[in-house]
C-alpha positions in Angstrom: 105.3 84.2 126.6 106.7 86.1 129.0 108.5 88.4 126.7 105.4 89.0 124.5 102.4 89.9 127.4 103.4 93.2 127.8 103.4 94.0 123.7 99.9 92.2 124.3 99.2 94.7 127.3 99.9 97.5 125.3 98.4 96.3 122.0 95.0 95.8 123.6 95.0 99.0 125.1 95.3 100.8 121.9 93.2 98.8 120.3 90.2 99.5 122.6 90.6 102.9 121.4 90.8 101.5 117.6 87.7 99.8 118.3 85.8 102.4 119.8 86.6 105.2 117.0 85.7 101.9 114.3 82.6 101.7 116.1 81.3 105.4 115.7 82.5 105.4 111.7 80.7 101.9 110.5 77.3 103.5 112.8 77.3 106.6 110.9 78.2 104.9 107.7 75.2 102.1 108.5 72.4 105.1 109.2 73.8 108.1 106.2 75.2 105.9 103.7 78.5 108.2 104.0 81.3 106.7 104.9 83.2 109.7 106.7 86.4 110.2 105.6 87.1 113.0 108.2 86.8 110.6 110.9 90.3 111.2 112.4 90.0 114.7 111.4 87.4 115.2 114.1 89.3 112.8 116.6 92.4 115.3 116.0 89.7 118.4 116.3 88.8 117.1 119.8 92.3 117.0 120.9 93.5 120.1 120.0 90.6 122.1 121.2 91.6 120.5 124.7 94.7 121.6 124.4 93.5 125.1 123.3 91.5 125.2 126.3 93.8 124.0 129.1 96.8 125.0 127.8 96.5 128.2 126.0 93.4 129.7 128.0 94.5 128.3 131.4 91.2 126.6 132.2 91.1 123.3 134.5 91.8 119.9 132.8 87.7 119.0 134.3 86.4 121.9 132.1 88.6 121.5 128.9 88.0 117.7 128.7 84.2 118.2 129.1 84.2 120.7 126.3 86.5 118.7 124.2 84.2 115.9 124.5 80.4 116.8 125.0 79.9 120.4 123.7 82.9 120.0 120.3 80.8 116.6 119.0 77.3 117.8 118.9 78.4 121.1 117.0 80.2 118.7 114.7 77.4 116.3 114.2 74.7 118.5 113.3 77.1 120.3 110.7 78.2 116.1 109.4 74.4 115.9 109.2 73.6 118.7 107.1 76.5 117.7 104.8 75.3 113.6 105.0 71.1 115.1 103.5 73.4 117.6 100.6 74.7 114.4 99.6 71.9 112.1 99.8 71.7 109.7 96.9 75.3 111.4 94.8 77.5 109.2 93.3 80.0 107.1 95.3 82.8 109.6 93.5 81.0 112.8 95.2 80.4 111.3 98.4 84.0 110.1 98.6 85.1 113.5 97.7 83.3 115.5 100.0 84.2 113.7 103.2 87.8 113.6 101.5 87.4 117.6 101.3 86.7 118.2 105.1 89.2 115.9 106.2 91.5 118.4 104.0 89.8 121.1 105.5 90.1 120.7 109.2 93.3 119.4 109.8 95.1 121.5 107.2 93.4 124.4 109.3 94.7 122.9 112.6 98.1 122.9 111.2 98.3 126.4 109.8 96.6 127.4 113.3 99.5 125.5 115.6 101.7 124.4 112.9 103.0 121.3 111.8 105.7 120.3 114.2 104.5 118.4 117.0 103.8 119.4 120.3 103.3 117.3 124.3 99.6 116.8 124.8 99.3 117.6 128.5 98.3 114.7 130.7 95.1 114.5 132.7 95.0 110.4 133.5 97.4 109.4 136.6 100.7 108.5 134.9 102.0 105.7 138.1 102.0 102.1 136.9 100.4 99.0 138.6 101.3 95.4 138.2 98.7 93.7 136.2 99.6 89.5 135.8 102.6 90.1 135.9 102.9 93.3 133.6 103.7 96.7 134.5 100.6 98.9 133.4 100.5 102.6 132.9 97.1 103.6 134.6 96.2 105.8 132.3 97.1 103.2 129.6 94.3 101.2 132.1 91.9 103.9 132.1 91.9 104.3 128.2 91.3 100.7 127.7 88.2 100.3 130.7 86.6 103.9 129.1 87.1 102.6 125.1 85.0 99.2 126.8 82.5 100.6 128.2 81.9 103.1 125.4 81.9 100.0 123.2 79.8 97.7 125.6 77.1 100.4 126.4 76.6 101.7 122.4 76.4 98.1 121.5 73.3 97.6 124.9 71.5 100.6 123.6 71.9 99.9 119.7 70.3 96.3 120.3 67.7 97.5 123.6 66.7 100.9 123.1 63.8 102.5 121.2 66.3 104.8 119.8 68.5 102.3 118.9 65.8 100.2 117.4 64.9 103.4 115.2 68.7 103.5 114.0 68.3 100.1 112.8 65.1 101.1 111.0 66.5 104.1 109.4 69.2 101.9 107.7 66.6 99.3 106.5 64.2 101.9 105.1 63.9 105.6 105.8 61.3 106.2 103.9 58.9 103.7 106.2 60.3 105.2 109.6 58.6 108.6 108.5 55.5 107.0 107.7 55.6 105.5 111.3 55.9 109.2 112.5 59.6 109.0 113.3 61.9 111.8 111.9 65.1 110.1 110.1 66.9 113.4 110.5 66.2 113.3 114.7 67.7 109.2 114.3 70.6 110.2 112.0 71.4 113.1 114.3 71.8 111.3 117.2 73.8 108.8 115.1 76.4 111.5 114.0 76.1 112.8 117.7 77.5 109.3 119.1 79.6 108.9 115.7 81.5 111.9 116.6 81.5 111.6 120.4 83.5 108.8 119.8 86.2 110.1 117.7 86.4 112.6 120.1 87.3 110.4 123.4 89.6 108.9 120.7 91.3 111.4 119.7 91.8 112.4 123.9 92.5 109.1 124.6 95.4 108.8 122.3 96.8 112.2 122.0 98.9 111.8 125.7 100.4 108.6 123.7 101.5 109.9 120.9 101.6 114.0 121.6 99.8 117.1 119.7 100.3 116.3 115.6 97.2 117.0 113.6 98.2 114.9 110.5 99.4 111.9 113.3 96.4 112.0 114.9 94.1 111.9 111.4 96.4 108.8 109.8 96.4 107.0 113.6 92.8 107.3 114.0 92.2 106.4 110.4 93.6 102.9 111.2 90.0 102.5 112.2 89.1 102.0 108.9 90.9 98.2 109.4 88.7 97.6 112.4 85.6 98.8 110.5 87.0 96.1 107.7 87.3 93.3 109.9 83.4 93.7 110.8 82.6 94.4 106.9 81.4 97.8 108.0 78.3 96.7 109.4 78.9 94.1 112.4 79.2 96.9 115.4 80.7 93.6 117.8 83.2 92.4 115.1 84.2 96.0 114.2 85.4 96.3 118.3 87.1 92.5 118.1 88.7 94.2 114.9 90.3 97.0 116.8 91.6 94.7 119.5 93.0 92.5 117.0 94.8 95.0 114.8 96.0 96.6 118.1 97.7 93.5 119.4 99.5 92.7 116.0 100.8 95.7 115.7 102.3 95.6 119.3 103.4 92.0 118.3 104.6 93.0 115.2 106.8 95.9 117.0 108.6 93.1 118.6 109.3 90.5 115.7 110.4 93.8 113.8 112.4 95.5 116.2 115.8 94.2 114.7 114.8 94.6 111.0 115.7 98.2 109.2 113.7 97.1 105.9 110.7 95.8 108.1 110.3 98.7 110.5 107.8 100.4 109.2 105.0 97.4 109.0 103.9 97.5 112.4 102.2 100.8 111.9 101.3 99.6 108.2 99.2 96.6 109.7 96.1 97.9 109.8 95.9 99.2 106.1 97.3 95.1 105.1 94.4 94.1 107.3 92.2 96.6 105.6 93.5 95.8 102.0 93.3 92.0 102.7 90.2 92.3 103.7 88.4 93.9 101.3 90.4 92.0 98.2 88.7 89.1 99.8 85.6 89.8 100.7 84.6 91.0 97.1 81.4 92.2 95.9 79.1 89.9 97.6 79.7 90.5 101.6 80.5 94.4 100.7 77.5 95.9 100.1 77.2 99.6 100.1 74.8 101.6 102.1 72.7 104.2 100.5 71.4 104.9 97.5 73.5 105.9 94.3 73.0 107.8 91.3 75.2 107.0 88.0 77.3 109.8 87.1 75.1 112.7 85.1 75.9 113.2 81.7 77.6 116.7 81.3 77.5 118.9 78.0 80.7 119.7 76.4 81.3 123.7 77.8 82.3 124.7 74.0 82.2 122.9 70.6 85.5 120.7 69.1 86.9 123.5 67.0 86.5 126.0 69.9 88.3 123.7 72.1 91.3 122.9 69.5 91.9 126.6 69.3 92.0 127.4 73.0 94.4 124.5 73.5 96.4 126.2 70.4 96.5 129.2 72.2 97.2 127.7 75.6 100.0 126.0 74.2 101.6 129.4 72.6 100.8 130.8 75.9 102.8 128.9 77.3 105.0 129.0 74.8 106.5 132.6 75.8 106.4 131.9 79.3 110.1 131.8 79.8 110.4 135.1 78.7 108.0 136.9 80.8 108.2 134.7 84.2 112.0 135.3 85.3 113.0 133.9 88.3 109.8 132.1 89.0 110.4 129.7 85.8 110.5 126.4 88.2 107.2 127.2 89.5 106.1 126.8 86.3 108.3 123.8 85.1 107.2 122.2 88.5 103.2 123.3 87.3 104.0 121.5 83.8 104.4 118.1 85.5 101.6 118.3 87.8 99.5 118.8 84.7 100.7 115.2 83.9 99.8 114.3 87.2 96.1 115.3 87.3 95.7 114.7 83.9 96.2 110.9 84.8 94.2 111.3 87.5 91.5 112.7 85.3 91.5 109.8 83.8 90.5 107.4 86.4 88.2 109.7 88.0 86.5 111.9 85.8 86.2 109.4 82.5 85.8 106.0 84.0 84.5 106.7 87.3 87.2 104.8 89.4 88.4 106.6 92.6 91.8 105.4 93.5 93.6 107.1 96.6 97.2 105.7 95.9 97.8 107.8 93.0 100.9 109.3 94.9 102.3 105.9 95.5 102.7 105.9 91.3 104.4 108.9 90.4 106.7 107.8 93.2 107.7 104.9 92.2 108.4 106.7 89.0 110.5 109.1 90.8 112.5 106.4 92.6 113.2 104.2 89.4 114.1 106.9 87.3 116.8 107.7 89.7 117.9 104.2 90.0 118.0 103.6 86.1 119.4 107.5 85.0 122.0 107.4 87.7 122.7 104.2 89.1 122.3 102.4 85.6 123.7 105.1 83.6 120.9 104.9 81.1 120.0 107.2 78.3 117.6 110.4 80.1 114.5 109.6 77.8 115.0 105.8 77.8 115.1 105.9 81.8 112.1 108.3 81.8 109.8 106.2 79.7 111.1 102.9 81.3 110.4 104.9 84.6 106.3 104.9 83.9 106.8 101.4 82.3 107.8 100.2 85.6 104.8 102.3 87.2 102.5 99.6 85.0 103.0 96.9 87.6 102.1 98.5 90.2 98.8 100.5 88.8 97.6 97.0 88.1 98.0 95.9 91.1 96.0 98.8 92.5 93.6 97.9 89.6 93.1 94.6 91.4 90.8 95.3 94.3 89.1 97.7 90.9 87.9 94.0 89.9 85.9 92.7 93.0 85.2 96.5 94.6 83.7 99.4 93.1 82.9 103.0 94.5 83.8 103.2 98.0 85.6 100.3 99.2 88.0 100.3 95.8 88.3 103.7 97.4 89.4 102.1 100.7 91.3 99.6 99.4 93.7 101.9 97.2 94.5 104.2 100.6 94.9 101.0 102.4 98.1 100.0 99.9 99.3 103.6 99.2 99.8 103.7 103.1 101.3 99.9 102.7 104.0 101.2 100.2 104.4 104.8 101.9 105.2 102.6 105.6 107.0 99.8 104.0 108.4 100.7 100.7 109.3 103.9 100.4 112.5 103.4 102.8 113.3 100.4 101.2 116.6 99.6 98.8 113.9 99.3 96.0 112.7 103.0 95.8 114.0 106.0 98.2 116.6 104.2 100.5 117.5 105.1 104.0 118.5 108.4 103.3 114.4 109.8 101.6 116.6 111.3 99.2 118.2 110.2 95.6 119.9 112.0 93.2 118.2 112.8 89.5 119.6 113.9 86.6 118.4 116.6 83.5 119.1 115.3 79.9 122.7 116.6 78.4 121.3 119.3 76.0 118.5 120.3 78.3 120.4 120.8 81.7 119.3 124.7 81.9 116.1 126.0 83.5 114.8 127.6 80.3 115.7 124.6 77.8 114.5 122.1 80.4 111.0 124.0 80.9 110.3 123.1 76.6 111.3 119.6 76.8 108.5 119.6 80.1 106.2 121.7 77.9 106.6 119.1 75.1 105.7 115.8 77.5 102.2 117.9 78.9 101.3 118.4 75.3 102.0 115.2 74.6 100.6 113.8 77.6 97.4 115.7 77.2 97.0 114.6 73.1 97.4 110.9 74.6 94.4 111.8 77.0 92.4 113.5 74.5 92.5 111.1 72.1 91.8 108.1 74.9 88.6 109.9 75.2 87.4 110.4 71.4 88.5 106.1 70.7 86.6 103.2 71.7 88.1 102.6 74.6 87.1 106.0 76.0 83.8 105.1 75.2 83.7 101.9 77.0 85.6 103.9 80.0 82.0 106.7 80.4 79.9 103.6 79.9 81.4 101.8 82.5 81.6 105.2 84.8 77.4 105.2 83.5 76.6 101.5 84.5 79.3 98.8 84.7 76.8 96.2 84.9 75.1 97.1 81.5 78.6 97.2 79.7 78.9 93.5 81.1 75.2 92.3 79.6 76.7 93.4 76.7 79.2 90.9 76.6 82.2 94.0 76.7 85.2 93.0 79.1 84.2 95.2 82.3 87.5 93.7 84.4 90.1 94.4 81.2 88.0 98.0 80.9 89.4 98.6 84.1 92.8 97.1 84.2 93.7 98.9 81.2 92.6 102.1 82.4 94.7 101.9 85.6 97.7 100.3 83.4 97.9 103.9 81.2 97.2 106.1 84.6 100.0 104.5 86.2 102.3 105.1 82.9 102.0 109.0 82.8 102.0 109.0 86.6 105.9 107.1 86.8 106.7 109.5 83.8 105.5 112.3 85.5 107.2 111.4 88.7 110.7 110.8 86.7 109.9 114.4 84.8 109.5 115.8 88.9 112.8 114.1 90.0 114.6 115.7 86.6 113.3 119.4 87.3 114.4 119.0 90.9 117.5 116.9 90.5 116.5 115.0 93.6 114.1 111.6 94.1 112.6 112.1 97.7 108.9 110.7 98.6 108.5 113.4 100.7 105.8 115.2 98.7 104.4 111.8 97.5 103.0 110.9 101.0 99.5 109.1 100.8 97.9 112.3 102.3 98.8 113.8 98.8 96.5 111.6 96.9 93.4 113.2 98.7 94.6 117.1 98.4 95.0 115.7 94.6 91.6 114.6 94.3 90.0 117.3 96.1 91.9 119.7 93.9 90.9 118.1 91.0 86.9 117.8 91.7 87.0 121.7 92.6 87.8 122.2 89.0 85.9 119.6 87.7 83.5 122.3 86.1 86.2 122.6 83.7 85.8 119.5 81.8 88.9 118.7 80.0 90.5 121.7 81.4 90.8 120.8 84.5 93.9 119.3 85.1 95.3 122.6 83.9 93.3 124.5 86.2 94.1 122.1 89.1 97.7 122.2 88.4 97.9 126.2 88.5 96.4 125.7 91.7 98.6 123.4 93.2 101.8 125.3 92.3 101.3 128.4 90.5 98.9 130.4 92.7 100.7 130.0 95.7 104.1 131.1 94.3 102.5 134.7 93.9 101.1 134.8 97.2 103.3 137.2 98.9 100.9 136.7 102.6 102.6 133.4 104.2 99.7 132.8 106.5 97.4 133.0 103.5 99.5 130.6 101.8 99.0 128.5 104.9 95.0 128.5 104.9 94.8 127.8 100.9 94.8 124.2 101.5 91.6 124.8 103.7 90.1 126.6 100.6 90.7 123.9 98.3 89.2 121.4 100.8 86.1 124.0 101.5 86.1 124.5 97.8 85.7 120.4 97.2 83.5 120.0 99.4 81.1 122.7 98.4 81.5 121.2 94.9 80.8 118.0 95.6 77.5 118.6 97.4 76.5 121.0 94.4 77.1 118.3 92.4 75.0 115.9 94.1 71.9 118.2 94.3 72.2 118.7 90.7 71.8 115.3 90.5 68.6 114.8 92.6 67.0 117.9 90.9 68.0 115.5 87.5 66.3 112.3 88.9 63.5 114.3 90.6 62.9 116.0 87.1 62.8 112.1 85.6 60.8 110.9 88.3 57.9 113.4 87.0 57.7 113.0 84.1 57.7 108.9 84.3 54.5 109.6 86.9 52.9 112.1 84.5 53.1 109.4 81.6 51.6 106.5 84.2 49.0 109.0 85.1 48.5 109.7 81.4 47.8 106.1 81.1 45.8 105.6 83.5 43.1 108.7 82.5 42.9 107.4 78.8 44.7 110.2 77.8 45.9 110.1 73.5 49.6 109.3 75.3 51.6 106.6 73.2 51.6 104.7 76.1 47.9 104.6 77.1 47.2 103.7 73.4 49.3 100.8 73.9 47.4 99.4 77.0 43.9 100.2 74.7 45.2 98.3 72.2 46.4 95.1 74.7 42.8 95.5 76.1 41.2 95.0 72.6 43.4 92.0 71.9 42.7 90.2 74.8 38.7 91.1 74.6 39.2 90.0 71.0 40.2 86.7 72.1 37.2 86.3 74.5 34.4 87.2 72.6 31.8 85.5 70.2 32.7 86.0 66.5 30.6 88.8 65.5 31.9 90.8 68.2 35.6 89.8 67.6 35.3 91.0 63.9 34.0 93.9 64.9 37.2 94.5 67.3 39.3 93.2 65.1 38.2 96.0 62.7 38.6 98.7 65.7 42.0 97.1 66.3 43.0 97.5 62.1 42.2 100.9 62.6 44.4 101.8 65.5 46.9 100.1 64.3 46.3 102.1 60.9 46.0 105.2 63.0 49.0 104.7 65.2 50.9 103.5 61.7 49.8 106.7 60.8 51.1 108.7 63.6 
């Protein structure tokens, strides 16, 4: 017991802090209905503007902290709540993607502002230890722990006690009633953000002297909130801080029953996304409500007729064609550009055409990467054989990503599938079974095909082919079912069509042309290496693919380009730097276009339904106020002495004639 108090010691303190930033995301999720995404992005925001001001601009650690702390979270909190009102009633999908895109934004800005290497966080907590039951305690480890408490305990008093607290409760009940008791829901939801974001900020302060200055550490540590938030089912504020103490003292436990295993090393920091995933597998539909209201996906218009579209794709393809002859040296850009048209184009699938967000989409063309190394090279098998048995392997695993796609929809299926990327990125990835000790595996190019030109047709020829398979997916049955379930899952189930095989089989093919896709990557580079397969790659995918989403079918292309070609022509390196911020500006501005487009749809509906009720109730020669004249002369007919009921009756013959008529 001995032995295992101070892993306790430690584990509690950093789970105070766990707790505290898990707090401030379920209360913002409970009062906007948007589950914020950039959550660690604003802890990591917090911390590096301290360190801008103590460190670069000299200023005393008093005055950078309160900065850091009290002026940084209101700025971010009326800007969160100005996004959270663009969004209001969007599709899970656009709500997902926006908060995705300014996660992408800020910290991909803070690491083309102080790069990506890390850097010491400068202490401003007393760093002597005191003896604490026996345990040697860091006092700022202490203070941490006391200030993440009583930032817990007091938001928790004023939640339940307060008159502002009681209005936050009111506003995620029914908005719409607060304002009629004179209460402004964008005063309650702004101080909601305003506490939201204060506390990722003393988060991100609090745990940057831990673990030092590293904007994409920071995001991913603070993001292991999001298992605290599950443990209190993103609603119980008092569970959600137990959460955070629990995952915190596992994972300190875990260090310890870990410490001698090579192939377990990576779980402790893996344990909150197990929590996370275990929980919401388990918790299912029923205790995992969302908050907020949701709008069904519009339905778009095709951008040009069939024949238009086969010919551009004719001419695409002969574009592409000559593009060995014109390109020169920058030919691998391009190969590399064919496969990530493989990539989004699966993606595409899940996202666009069935309406499924999944967030582990780099864990699949991994896995493909890593077995087509171990089955080209290690088994010695034939190059194509390996590369199709590559995504065959891939199937597995996209089902069981599909499985939390069967008891969670929207956002917490959104959850869920970062919660096992970051499993198999921690735990797997190192492993024997894909990348080995080493990150790195050697890849082979077919023995015909081993130049850069010859290799770049036989890519050429899997994009077409990949694309044909995705094009026809859409125009067959299955397609169908796949935009009616994106439409209204419930309806397809009334209907007696398999909702849970709809979307097994959808995930089975996405994870197919993702492992083929990540063998093709591992051929064109002649390496396997998850190094650009990290989970963080699954958002920038996603956000890339929603900015181009304007382009219907085309936008996997368009994404692709992007992603690889664009940036191999950019001769300014610090522009180069910052396009990754675009792309996450770009998603975001997207995504709440998107979602006003939406309301301005339903608002349009809304009228015309209240026009036709109105219509109705004047007397007016609408279809429907014909109908409730006709009712009325039924039921009078029924109630009235004979002579009278003939002469309705006749009355009723003739609407009926006149309406027959009409």
């Amino acid at each position: 017991m001995n032995d295992l108090l101070p892993f306790v010691v430690v584990g509690i303190t950093t789970g105070s802090v766990y707790g505290l930033a898990a707090m401030g995301l379920v209360l913002t999720y409970k009062t906007s209905g948007i589950f914020n995404f950039a959550h660690g992005a604003i802890a990591a925001l917090a911390a590096f503007a301290y360190y801008e001001l103590r460190v670069v601009r000299g200023l005393p650690w008093p005055v950078a902290l309160a900065v850091a702390v009290v002026v940084v979270p209101p700025i971010i909190a009326l800007v969160m709540e100005r996004i959270t009102r663009g969004l209001a009633g969007g599709t899970p999908t656009t709500k997902i993607v926006a908060t995705v895109g300014l996660q992408l934004a800020i910290t991909m800005a803070l690491v083309a502002h102080y790069g990506g290497a890390g850097m010491d966080f400068p202490d401003f907590l007393p760093t002597d230890s005191v003896e604490l039951i026996g345990v040697n305690v860091g006092i700022d480890q202490l203070i941490s722990a006391i200030v993440a408490a009583a930032g817990a305990l007091g938001f928790f008093v004023f939640f339940r006690l307060s008159p502002m607290g009681v209005k936050m409760r009111a506003v995620v009940d029914d908005p719409s009633l607060l304002a009629l008791a004179g209460t402004s829901a964008f005063v309650v939801r702004s101080w909601a953000w305003l506490i939201g974001c204060w506390f990722a900020a003393v988060s991100g302060v609090l745990l940057a002297p831990q673990i030092g200055l590293d904007a994409l550490l920071l995001t991913l540590l603070v993001v292991q909130a999001y298992g605290a938030a599950a443990v209190g089912l993103f609603s119980s504020l008092p569970l959600t801080y137990a959460g955070g103490l629990l995952i915190g003292v596992l994972a300190a436990l875990a260090t310890k029953a870990v410490s001698r295993s090579e192939v377990l090393s990576g779980l402790p920091p893996a344990l909150p996304f197990l929590v996370l995933f275990a929980v919401l597998l388990l918790a299912g539909r029923k205790k995992l409500v969302e908050v907020g209201g949701h709008r069904p996906a519009p339905p778009s218009r095709p951008l040009m007729s069939r024949a238009a579209a086969r010919t551009l794709a004719v001419a695409a393809v002969a574009v592409a064609a000559v593009v060995p002859f014109v390109v020169g040296s920058k030919l691998p850009v391009y190969s590399t550009a064919l496969v990530f048209v493989l990539i989004f184009s699966s993606l595409h699938l899940l996202v666009r055409t069935s309406g499924q967000v999944s967030l582990a989409h780099a864990a699949l063309v991994a896995v493909g990467a890593s077995t087509f190394s171990h089955l080209a090279v290690g088994a010695g098998l034939p190059w194509l054989f390996a590369v199709l048995l590559a995504g065959a392997v891939a199937v597995p695993v996209g089902a069981l990503v599909a499985i939390p796609a069967i008891r969670l929809s929207g956002l917490y299926l959104a959850l869920a599938t970062f919660g096992l990327g970051l499993l198999l990125e921690r735990v797997v990835y190192g492993s024997v079974w894909m990348f080995g000790a080493t990150s790195t595996l050697p890849a082979t190019r077919p023995a015909l095909f081993e130049g850069d030109t010859a290799f770049y047709y036989v890519l050429l020829a899997f994009a077409v082919a990949g694309s044909l398979l995705i094009a026809g997916l859409g125009r067959s049955r299955l397609g169908r079912l796949l935009r009616a379930m994106a439409d209204s899952p419930t309806t397809l189930s009334t209907l007696g069509l398999g909702v849970n095989v709809t979307r097994v089989t959808v995930f089975a093919i996405s994870a197919f042309i993702a492992g083929v896709a990540g063998a093709l990557y591992a051929s064109q580079g002649q390496s396997a290496t998850g190094v650009p397969f990290v989970s963080y790659a699954s958002l920038t995918w996603l956000a890339l693919l929603v900015l181009c989403a304007g382009l219907r079918s085309a936008a996997p292309v368009a994404a692709a380009a992007q992603m690889v070609i664009v940036p191999a022509y950019i001769t300014n390196e610090t522009f180069v730097e910052w396009l990754p911020v675009l792309f996450g500006l770009g998603a975001l501005i997207v995504a709440i276009h998107e979602a006003g487009a939406a309301a301005r749809r339903s608002a349009g509906q809304v009228a015309v339904e209240t026009a036709s009720r109105s219509a109705e109730r004047l007397g007016s020669a609408d279809p429907a106020a014909e109908r409730l004249q006709l009712a009325a002369a039924r039921t009078a007919s029924r109630t009235e002495p004979g002579p009278a009921r003939v002469q309705l009756g006749a009355g009723l013959s003739t609407g009926l004639t006149k309406g027959a008529s009409r």
